[in-house]
N, C-alpha and C positions, 0 to 999 in steps of 0.2 A: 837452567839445567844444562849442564856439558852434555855431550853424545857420548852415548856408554860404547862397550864397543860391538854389540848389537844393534845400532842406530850407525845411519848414516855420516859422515864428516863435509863439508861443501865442499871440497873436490870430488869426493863421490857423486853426491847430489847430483853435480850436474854433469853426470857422466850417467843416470841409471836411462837403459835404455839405447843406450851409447854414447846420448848428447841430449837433454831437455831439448823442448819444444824454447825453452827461451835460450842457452846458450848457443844454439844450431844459429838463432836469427840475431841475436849479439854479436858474433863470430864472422858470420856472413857479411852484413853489415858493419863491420871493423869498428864494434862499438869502443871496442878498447883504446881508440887512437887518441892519443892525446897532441894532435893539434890543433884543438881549439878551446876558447876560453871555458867552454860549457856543452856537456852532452847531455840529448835528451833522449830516456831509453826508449821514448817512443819511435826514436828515429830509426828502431830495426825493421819496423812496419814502414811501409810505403805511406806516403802520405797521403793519396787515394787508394787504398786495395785493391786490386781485382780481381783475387781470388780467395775461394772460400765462400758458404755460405755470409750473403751481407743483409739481412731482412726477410721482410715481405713488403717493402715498395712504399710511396707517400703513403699520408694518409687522408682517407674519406670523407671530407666533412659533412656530418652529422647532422640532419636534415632538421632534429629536433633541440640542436644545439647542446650536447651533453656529455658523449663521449666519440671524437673522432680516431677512428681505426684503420688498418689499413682495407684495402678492397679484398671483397672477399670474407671477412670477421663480421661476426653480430654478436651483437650484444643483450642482455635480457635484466631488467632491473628484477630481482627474486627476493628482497627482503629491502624496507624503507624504515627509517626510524620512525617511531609514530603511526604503523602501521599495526594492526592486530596480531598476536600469535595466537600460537593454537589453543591456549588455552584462554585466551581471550585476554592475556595482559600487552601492553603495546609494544613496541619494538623497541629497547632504549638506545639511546643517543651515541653519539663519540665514537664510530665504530674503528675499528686499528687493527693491531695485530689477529692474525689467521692459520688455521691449519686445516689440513682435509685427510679423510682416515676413508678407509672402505668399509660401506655400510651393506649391509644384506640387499639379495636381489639387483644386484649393480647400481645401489645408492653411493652417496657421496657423502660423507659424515663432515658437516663444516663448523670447526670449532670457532671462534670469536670473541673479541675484547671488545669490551666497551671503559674508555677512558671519563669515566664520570669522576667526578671527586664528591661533594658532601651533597651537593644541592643542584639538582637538575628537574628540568621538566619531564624528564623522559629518564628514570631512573632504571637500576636490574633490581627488579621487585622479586626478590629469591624467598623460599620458606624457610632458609636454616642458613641466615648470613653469619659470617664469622662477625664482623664489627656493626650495628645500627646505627644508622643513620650514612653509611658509606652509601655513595651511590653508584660505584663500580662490579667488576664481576664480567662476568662471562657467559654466552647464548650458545646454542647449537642450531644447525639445521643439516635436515635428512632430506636429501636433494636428491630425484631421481635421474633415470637417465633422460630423458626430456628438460630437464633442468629445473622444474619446477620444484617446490617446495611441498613437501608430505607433510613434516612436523618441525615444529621451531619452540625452543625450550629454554627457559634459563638452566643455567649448568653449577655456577656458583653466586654469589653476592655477598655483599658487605666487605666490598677493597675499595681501592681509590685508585683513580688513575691506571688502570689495566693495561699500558700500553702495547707491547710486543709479548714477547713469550717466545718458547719453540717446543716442538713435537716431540714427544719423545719416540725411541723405537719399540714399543710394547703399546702405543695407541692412547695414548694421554697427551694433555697439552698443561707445557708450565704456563701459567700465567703470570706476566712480572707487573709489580706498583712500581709506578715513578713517581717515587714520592720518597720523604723522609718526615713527614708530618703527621701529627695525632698517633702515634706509636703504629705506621704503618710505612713499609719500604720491605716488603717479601716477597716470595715467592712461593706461589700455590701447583696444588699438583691436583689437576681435572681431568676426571674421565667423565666423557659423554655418553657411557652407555650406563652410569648409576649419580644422573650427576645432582649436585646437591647433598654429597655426601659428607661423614666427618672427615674424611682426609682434603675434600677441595675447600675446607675452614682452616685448614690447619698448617698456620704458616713452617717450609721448611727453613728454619733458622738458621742451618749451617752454612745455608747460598749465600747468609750475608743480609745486614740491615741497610741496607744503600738503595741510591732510586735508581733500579733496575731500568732497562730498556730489553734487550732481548738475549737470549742463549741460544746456545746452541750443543747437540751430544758428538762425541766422534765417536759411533757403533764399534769400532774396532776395540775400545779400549774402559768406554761409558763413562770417559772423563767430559764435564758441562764445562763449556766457557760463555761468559758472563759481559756484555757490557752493559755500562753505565751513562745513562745522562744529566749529567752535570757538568757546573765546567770548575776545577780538573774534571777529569773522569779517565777512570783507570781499567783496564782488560784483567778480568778475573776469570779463574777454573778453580773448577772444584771436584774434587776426586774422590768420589763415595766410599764411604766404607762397603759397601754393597754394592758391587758394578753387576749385579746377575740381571740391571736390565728387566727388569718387573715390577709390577705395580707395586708401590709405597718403598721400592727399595728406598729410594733419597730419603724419607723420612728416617734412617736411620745412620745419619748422622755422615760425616764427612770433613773431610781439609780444604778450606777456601787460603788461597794465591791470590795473588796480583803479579803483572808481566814487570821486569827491569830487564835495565839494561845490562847485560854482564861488563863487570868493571875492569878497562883496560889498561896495561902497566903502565903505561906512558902517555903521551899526547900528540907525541908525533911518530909520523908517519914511519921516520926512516929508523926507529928504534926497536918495530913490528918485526915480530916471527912470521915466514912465510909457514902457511898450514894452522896457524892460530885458531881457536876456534873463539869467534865472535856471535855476535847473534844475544837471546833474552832469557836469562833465567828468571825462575817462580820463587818468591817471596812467602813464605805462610804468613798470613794475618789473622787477627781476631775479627770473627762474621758480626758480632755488635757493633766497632766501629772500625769495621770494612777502608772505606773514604778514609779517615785519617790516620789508618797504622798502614794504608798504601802509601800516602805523603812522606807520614815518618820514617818510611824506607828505604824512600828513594825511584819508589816505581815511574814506571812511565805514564808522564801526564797529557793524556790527551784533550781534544778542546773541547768535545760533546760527542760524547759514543753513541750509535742510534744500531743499525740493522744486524743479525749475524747468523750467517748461515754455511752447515757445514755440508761439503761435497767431494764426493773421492779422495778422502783423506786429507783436504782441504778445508780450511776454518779461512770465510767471509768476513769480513767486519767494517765499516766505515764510520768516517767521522766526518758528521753532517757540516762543521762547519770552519773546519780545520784550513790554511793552506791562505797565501797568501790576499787571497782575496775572499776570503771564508766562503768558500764555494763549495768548500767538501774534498774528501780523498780517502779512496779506498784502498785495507791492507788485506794483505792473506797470510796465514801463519800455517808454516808446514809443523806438525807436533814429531811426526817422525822424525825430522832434523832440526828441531829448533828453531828455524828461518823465519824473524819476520821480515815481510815485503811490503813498500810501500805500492801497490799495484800501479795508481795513479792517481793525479791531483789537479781539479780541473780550474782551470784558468780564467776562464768562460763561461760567464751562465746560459748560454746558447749550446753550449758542448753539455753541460752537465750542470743542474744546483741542486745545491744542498740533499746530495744523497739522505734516503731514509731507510725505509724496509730494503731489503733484499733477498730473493731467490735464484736458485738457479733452474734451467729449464731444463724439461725433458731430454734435448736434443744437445744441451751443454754448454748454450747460452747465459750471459751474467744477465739477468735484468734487475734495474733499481728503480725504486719508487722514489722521485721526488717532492720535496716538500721546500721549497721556495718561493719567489713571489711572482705572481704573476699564474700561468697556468701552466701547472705541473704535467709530467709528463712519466711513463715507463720507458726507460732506456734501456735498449740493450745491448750488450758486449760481445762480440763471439771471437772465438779461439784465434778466428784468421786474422784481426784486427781488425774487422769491421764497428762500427756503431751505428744505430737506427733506433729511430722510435718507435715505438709499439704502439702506443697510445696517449691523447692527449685529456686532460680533462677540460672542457670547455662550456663549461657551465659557471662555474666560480673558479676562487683562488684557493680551494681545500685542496688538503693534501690527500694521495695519494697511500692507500695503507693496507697489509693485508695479502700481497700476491700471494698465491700457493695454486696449484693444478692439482686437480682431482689423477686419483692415483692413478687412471688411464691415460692419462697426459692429454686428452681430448675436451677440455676447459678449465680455463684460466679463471680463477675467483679472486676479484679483489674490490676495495672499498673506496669509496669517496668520503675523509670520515664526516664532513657537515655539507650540506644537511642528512648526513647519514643511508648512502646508498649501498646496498652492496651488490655487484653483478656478477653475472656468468657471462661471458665470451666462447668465443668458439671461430673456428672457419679452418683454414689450411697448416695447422700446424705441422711442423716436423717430424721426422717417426724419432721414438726416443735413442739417443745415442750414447753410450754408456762412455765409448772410446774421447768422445769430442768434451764428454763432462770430465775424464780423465787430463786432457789436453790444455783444458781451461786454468788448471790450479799450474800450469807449467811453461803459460803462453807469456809471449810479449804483449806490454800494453796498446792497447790500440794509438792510432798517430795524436799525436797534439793533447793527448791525457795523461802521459808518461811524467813522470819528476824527474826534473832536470837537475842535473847536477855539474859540479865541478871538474875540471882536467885532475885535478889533486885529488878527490875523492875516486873519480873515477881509476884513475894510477894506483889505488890503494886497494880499490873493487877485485883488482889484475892480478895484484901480489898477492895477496889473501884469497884467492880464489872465491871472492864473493861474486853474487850478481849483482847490478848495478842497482835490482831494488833493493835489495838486501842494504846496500849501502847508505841509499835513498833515508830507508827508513831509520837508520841508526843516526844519519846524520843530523833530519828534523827532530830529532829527540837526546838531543846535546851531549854524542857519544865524538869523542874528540879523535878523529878520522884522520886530521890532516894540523 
């Protein structure tokens, strides 16, 4: 999609304000120089920071071996797989993607996936599943302000593989299948306060028959975007016929995309229009085979799409195993300008693996859930180009799944999915910062996670008024630059 001329153009872009938070520290740092063989836009950030919020400090090991935090933080295990609910059925297994809604009385409404497929020990025993014998679906729990548990319910059943999802803004949560097996790969739409009802059976088929992982809405506009895990796997939206933003609007029907590359006249460099507008147009496809009328289009192939989450007019998204050492690497896609960015791509599985879930925090920090080997971890990003850990899991090698805060920003809910824990946290968190979550969708990457690129790409970033991730990310996806 070109920028109409009520949308921004990237010379503007990075002019709104007077100068982005990333072209000020580009510019500063003379990222445009081309005397070397290779720039990395990390390098606008100092390679130690020392300013700006940078954490809350090492962390605490864990007395009872299972989740170390930083000092100050506690922890509360408030629901176990296997464990009884309220109505006496057990807690099932696989726990993953999360959301959290304001519940009566300064409760906490926690929505939850359980990634089961046909046959498990620990099944969502639902009364009105869309498919039998699925053993996926969706729990809730009504969490007071002590953090304890009031009620814990199944919400829907009879899906597969329930992995991620996202919130919607009127108080539901999609639930996505990752899967494309036994006539299952949709997308559900669950309310927790009637749940089990005919519409959380009722797959929305216009999101598309592909094995979802998570979406995400941008409130300004109530366009959904969509990743996928498989590998390819491709960045879809979907644009309601019905953007009013209310319960079962999506049920009535809609246009699923996938992201390309917009096609450039030439291949090289020195044949470019200065002012050109580059960056990703949307493809329409057919929601039955989704995956392969992206292929047959041309869209952008990604290696395995996992986390997405959207914030101040900013769309999230990583790909858990992308980048030369499949370590992961996260984009941000501005929709008011078209711009995707390759935010960063980690080098290191000590700096970062294989991104999974992700949120953003109250106060405007990136945090991501890993799911790699060894013992996962929540990292997080802030605006000044710090990174810190938040949390370690040290109990086993499960992943990490589920972040979201309770709408007071005063606890952190997330999962361990095997053996199936999910906790409340708490201690010093930051007060919420509306400005710093505005700053984050505009910041330089933090040092040593930035994508590095060429003198040639970069020289072309310069002439085109791109930023350097903008360029980053057309170039790992074989937009012929240079």
């Amino acid at each position: 999609m070109k920028p109409g001329k009520s949308e921004l153009n990237r010379r503007d872009f990075l002019k709104v304000g007077g100068m982005s938070t990333l072209a000020v520290a580009l510019g500063s740092a003379g990222i445009f120089s081309l005397s070397n063989t290779a720039t990395t836009v990390a390098a606008a950030a100092k390679s130690k920071p020392t300013s700006g919020f940078g954490g809350y400090g090492p962390l605490v090991k864990d007395p009872n071996g299972i989740l170390d935090l930083p000092r100050g933080f506690h922890y509360k295990i408030i629901s176990k797989t296997g464990d009884k609910m309220s109505n006496g059925d057990l807690v099932p297994a696989m726990l993953d993607g999360m959301a959290a809604y304001n519940g009566e009385r300064n409760t906490t409404i926690l929505v939850r996936n359980h990634e089961n497929s046909t046959n498990s020990q620990y099944p969502v025993n639902g009364k009105n599943p869309w498919s039998k014998g699925a053993a996926g679906g969706t729990t809730a729990m009504i969490v007071g302000p002590n953090r304890e548990v009031i009620n814990e319910y199944v919400t829907s059943s009879g899906t597969i593989r329930n992995c991620a999802g996202g919130a919607t803004t009127w108080g539901t949560w999609l639930t996505c299948e990752e899967t494309r097996e036994m006539g299952h790969g949709f997308v559900f739409e669950v309310n927790p306060l009637d749940p089990e009802n005919e519409m959380s059976r009722t797959p929305i088929r216009d999101m598309g028959y592909f094995s979802h992982e998570a979406c995400a809405v941008d409130p300004a506009t109530g366009i959904w975007y969509l990743t996928e895990d498989a590998s390819p796997s491709f960045l879809y939206r979907f644009t309601p016929n019905d953007r009013s933003q209310t319960i079962g609007s999506l049920q009535k029907g809609g246009k699923l995309e996938a992201a390309a590359i917009e096609e450039l006249p030439a291949s090289k460099a020195s044949t470019f229009h200065t002012g050109k507008n580059y960056g990703i147009v949307w493809k329409e496809i057919k929601p039955e085979r989704a995956q392969q009328d992206a292929k047959d289009k041309g869209c952008i192939q990604f290696s395995r799409l996992e986390g997405a989450f959207f914030s101040a007019g900013v769309f999230w998204f990583d790909d858990t195993s992308a980048g030369s050492g499949n370590l992961g690497r996260v984009y941000r896609y501005h929709p008011s300008t078209n711009i995707l960015e390759l935010f960063y791509e980690s080098t290191d599985k000590n700096d970062l693996e294989m991104p999974d879930n992700i949120c953003m925090t109250p106060w405007g920090d990136l945090w991501i859930a890993e799911d790699g080997g060894g013992n996962d971890r929540i990292i997080g990003m802030t605006p000044e180009g710090n990174v810190y850990t938040f949390a370690e899991n040290t109990m086993n090698g499960s992943e990490f799944a589920g972040p979201t805060f309770s709408p007071d920003g005063n606890t952190f809910f997330v999962n361990i999915q095997t053996p199936g824990i999910t906790f409340a946290i708490w201690g010093p968190f930051a007060r919420r910062n509306s400005a710093r979550q505005r700053a984050m969708g505009f910041s330089a990457p933090p040092a040593n996670l930035g994508p590095v690129v060429s003198d040639k790409v970069a020289g072309v970033a310069e002439e085109q008024g791109m930023s350097l991730l903008e360029a980053a990310a057309l170039e790992r996806h074989g937009a012929p630059l240079v």
